[in-house]
C-alpha positions in Angstrom: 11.9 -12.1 -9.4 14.2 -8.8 -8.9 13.3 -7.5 -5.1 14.3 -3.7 -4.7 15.6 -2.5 -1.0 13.1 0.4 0.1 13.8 2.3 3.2 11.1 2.1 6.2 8.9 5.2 4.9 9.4 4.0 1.7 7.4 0.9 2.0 4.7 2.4 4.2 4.2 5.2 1.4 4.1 2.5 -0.9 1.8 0.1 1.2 -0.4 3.1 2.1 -0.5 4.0 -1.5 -1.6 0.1 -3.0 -5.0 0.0 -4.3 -5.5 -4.0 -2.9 -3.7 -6.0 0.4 -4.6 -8.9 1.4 -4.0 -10.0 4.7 -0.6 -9.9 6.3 0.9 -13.2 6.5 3.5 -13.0 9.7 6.5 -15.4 9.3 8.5 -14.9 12.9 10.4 -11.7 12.8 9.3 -11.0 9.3 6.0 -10.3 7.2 4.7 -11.0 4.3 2.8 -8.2 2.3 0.9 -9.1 -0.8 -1.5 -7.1 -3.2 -1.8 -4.5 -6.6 -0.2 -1.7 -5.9 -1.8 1.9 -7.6 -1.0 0.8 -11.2 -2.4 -2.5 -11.5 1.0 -4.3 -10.6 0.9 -7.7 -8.3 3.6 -7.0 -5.4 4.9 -8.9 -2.8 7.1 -7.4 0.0 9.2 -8.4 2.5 9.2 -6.6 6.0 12.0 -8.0 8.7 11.6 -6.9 12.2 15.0 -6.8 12.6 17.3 -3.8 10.9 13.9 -2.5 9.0 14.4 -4.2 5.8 12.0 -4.1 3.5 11.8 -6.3 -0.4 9.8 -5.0 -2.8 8.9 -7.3 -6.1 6.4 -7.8 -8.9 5.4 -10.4 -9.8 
């Protein structure tokens, strides 16, 4: 799977904008997002604590 870099208001637009998340699952300094985001697509990003780096993919 391709992951795209999205700045920190990037991903919360997108987050804010998915029609489904399920839980967060948190992994140390990083978290795991998974849903469908506003077009019927199944995502899972990527948030590190550290630096704000965010990994979007589809899967």
């Amino acid at each position: 799977m391709k992951m795209e870099h999205l700045l920190p208001e990037q991903a919360r637009a997108f987050l804010d904008s998915a029609s489904y998340l399920e839980p967060v699952i948190q992994q140390g300094e990083e978290a795991v997002h998974f849903g469908i985001d506003n077009v019927g697509r199944e995502f899972v990003m990527i948030a590190s604590m550290i630096g704000d780096v965010f990994k979007l993919g589809f899967l």
